[in-house]
C-alpha positions in Angstrom: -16.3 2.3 11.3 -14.8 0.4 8.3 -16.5 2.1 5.1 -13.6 3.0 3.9 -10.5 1.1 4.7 -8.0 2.3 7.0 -4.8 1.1 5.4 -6.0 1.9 2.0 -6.0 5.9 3.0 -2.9 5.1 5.3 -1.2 3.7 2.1 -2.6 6.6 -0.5 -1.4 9.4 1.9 2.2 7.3 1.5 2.2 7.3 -1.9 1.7 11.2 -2.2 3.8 12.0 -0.1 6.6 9.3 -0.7 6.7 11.0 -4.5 6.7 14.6 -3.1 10.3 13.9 -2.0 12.1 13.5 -5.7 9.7 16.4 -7.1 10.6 18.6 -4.6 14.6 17.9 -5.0 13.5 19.0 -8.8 12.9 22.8 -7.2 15.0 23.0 -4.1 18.0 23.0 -6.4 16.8 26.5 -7.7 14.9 27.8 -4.5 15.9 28.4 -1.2 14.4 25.7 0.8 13.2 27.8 3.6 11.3 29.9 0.6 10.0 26.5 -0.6 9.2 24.9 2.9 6.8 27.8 2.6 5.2 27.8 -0.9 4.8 23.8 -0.2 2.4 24.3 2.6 0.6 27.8 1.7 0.0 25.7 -1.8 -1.7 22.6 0.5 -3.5 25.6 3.1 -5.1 27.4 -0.3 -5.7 25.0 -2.3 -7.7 22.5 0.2 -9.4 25.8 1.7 -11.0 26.7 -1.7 -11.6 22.9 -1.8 -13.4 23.1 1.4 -15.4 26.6 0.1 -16.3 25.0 -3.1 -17.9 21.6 -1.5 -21.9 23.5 0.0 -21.8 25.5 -3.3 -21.7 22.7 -5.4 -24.3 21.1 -3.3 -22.1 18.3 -2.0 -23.2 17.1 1.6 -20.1 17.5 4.3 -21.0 16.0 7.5 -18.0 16.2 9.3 -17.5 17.7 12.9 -15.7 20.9 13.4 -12.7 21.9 15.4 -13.9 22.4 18.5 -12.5 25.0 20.6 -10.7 22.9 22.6 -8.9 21.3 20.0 -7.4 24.5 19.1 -4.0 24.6 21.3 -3.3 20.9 20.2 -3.5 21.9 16.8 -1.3 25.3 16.7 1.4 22.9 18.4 1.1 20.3 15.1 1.3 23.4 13.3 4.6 24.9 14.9 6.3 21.2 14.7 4.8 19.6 11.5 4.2 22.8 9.2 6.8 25.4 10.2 10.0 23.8 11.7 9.4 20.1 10.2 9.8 21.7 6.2 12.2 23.7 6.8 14.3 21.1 8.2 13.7 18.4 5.5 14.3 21.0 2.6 17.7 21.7 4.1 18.4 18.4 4.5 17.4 17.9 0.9 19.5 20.6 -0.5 22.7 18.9 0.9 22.0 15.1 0.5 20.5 12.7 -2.4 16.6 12.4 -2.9 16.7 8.7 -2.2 18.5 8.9 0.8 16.0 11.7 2.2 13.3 9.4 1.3 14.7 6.7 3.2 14.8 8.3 6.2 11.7 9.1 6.2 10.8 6.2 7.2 12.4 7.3 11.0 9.1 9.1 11.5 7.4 6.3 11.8 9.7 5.1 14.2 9.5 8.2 16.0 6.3 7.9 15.8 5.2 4.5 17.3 8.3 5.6 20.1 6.1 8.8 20.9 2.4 7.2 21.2 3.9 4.7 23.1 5.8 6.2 25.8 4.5 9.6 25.7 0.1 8.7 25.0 0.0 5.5 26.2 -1.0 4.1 23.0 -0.3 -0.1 23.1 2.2 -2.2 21.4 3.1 -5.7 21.2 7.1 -7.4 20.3 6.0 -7.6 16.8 5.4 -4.4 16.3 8.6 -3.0 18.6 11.1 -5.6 16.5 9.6 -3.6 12.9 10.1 -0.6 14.4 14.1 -1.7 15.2 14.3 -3.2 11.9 13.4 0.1 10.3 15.7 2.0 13.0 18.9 0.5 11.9 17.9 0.5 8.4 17.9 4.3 8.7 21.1 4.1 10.7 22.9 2.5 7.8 21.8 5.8 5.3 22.5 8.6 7.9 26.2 7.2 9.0 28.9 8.8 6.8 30.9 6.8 4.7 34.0 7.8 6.4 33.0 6.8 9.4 33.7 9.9 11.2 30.4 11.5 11.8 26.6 11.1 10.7 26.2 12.9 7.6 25.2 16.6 8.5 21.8 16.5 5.3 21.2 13.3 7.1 20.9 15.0 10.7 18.7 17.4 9.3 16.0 14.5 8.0 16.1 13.0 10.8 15.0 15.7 13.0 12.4 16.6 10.7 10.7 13.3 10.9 11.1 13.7 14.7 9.3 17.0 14.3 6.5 15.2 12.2 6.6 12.3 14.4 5.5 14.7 17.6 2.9 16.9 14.9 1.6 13.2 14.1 0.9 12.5 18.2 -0.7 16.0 18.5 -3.0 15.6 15.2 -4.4 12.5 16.8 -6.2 14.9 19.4 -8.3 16.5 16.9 -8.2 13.4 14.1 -12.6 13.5 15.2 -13.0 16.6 13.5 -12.8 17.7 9.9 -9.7 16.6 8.4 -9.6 19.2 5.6 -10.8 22.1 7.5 -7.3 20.3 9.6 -4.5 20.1 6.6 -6.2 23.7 5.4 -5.7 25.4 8.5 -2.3 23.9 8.9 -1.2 24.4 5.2 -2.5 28.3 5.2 -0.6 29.2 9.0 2.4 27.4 8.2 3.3 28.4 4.9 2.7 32.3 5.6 4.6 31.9 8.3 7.2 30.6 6.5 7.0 32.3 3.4 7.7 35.4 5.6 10.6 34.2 7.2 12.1 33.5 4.3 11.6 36.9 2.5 12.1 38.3 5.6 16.0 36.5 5.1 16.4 37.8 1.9 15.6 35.6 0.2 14.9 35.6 -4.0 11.4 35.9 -5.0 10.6 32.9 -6.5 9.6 32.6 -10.4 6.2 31.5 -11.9 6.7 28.0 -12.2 8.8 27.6 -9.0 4.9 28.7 -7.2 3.3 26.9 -9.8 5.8 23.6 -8.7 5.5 23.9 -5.3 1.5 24.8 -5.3 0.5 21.1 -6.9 3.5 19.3 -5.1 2.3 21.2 -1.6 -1.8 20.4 -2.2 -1.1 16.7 -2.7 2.0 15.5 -1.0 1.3 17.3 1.7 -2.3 18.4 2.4 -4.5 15.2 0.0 -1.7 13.1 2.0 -2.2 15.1 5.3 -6.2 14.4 5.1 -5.8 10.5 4.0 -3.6 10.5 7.5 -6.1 12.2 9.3 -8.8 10.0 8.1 -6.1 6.7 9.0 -5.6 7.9 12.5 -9.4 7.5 13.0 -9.4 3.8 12.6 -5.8 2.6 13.2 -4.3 4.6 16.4 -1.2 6.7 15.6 1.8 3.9 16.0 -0.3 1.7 13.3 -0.9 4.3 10.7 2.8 5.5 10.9 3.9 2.2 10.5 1.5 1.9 6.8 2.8 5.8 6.1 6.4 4.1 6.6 5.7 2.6 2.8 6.2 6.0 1.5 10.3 6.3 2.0 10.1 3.3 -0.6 7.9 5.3 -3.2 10.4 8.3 -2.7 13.4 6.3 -3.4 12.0 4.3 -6.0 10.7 7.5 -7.6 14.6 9.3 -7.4 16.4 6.5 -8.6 14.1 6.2 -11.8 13.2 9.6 -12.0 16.4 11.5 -11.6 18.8 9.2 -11.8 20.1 9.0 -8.4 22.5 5.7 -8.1 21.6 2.3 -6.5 24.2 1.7 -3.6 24.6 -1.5 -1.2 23.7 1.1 1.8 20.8 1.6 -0.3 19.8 -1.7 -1.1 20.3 -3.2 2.6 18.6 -0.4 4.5 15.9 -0.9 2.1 15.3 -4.6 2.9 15.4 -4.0 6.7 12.7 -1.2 6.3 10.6 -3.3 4.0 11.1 -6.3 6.9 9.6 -3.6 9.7 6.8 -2.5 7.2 5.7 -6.6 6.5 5.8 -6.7 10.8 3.3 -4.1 11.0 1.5 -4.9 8.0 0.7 -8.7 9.0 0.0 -7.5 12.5 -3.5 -9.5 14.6 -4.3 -7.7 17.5 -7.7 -8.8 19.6 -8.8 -9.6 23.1 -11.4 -8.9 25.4 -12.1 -5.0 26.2 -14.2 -2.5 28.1 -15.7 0.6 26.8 -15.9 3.9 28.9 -19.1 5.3 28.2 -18.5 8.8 26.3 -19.7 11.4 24.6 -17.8 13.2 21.2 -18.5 13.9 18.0 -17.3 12.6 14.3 -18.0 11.2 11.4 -19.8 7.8 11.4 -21.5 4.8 10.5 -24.3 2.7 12.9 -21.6 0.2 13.3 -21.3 -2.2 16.1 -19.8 1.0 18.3 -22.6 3.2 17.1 -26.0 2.1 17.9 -28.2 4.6 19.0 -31.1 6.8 18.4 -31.2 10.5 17.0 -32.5 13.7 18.3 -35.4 15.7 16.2 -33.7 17.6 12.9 -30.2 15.2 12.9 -29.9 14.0 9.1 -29.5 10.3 9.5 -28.3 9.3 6.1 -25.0 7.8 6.6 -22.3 8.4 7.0 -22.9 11.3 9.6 -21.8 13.3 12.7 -23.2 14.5 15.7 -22.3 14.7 19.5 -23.3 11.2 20.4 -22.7 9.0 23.5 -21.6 5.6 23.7 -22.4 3.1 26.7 -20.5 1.1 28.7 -20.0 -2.5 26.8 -17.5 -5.5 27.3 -16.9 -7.6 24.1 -14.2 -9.2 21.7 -13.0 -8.3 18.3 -10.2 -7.4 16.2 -9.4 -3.8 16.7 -6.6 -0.8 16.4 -6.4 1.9 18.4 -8.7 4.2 16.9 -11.1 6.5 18.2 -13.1 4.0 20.4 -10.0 1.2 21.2 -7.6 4.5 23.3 -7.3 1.8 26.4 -4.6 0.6 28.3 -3.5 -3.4 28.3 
């Protein structure tokens, strides 16, 4: 299922959201960040909903599965850690501390990340990718430690547990990464933010003005829901731990985009942390993995190609121009191959 290359939309969802860090420092000086956390997401839930409206009357063919009842609890869980609490934390965190330094630490939710579908979903790792994931750790541990020496820095402490918040929303979107990743990011985007947005007002806080909704409307739709699909669409082909570990380029993006957009300074904290994250990235990046493997048989449905994993025939009235989904039911097969662990490489080692 390679049509489209995994770390290419792994990377792209990176870049948008990497540079939704600095533009969002640009509004959270002038609106409360709980406010904001809000308007970020309700901007990603309306606009990829009217997206998702827009695509049968415009003719264009969508042939991905739908959320599935089942699917439904593991999604309001994402929701509740990676829409509502996750934003609100990172905004905070924002508010207090430097752009760059937020986008750095970013980069912890890949760690967090890897750490969860490893220990928690059984997903498999090797020492290459556990030494990145340490290289990235104490690269991150050099930005959140305060310079006196006292205490970690208290923005920092509020970064850091919104990646871990994303990190957990990353594991539970993996559950439903079969099914439509817009009709995903929409629902997300459109619960989230109201919720939210409420709590805010609800606070007391100001009513935002026209181009603070305007702001946080384009940054929300593609830093956080375009990114949130690309993800989606990653976690398909590459397994949870791998795609967090290509998402982990987008810290660099954000600090590169503060320190040239706004000015932020260039320190030696800045500048080592930097090198040991880019040293975890290259790890995961350059990573082989293949051996011999069994396939369950089983039956789901998603989006795909008549790959070497899909060869089979279709009932009367299923469209079989490609790609396409439909329930589906793979055989039992033993073979060898490169492979991540995406939707049809979930085994044990």
């Amino acid at each position: 299922m390679q049509a489209r290359p995994a770390p290419a939309l792994a990377l792209g969802a990176a870049l948008l959201f990497g540079l939704s860090a600095p533009a969002t420092k640009i509004l959270v000086t002038t609106t409360d960040p709980w406010l904001l956390a809000g308007l970020l997401y309700l901007g990603s839930g309306v606009g990829l909903g009217l997206y998702r409206l827009g695509r049968p009357l415009l003719g264009w063919r969508v042939a991905e599965a739908r959320l599935a009842r089942w699917d439904l609890p593991w999604l309001g869980l994402a929701i509740l850690t990676g829409g509502v609490a996750a934003p609100v934390l990172m905004l905070f965190g924002l508010a207090g501390g430097s752009a760059a330094q937020a986008a750095l630490l970013l980069n912890l939710e890949g760690v967090f990340t890897a750490l969860l579908a490893w220990l928690a979903f059984g997903e498999a790792f090797d020492r290459r990718i556990a030494i990145g994931m340490a290289a990235i750790a104490l690269g991150a541990l050099l930005l959140a430690w305060d310079p006196t020496g006292v205490a970690p820095d208290g923005a920092a402490i509020l970064v850091i547990a919104a990646t871990l918040a994303w990190a957990t929303d990353n594991n539970l979107t993996r559950r439903v990464s079969a099914s439509d990743p817009v009709q995903i990011a929409a629902l997300k985007g459109a619960v989230a933010g109201t919720v939210n947005l409420l709590i805010a007002l609800g606070r007391g806080a100001e009513p935002p003005g026209v181009t603070a909704v305007v702001g946080a409307a384009l940054i929300g739709l593609f830093g956080y829901g375009t990114s949130l699909v690309l993800f989606v669409l990653a976690l398909r082909q590459l397994g949870t731990a791998r795609t967090a570990a290509y998402f982990s380029t987008a810290p660099f993006i954000g600090a590169l985009g503060a320190v040239l957009g706004l000015g932020e300074p260039v320190s030696g904290a800045l500048v080592a942390a930097g090198g040991l994250m880019a040293l975890g990235v290259w790890l995961h990046l350059s990573e082989r993995h293949e051996h011999e493997h069994v396939h369950e048989a089983i039956a789901h449905d998603h989006l795909h190609w008549h790959d070497a994993h899909h060869q089979h025939e279709h009932d009367p009235g299923v469209d079989g121009r490609e790609p396409h989904g439909h329930p589906h039911v793979h055989p039992p097969v033993r073979h060898r191959h490169p492979h991540y662990p995406d939707l049809h490489h979930r085994h044990r080692h």
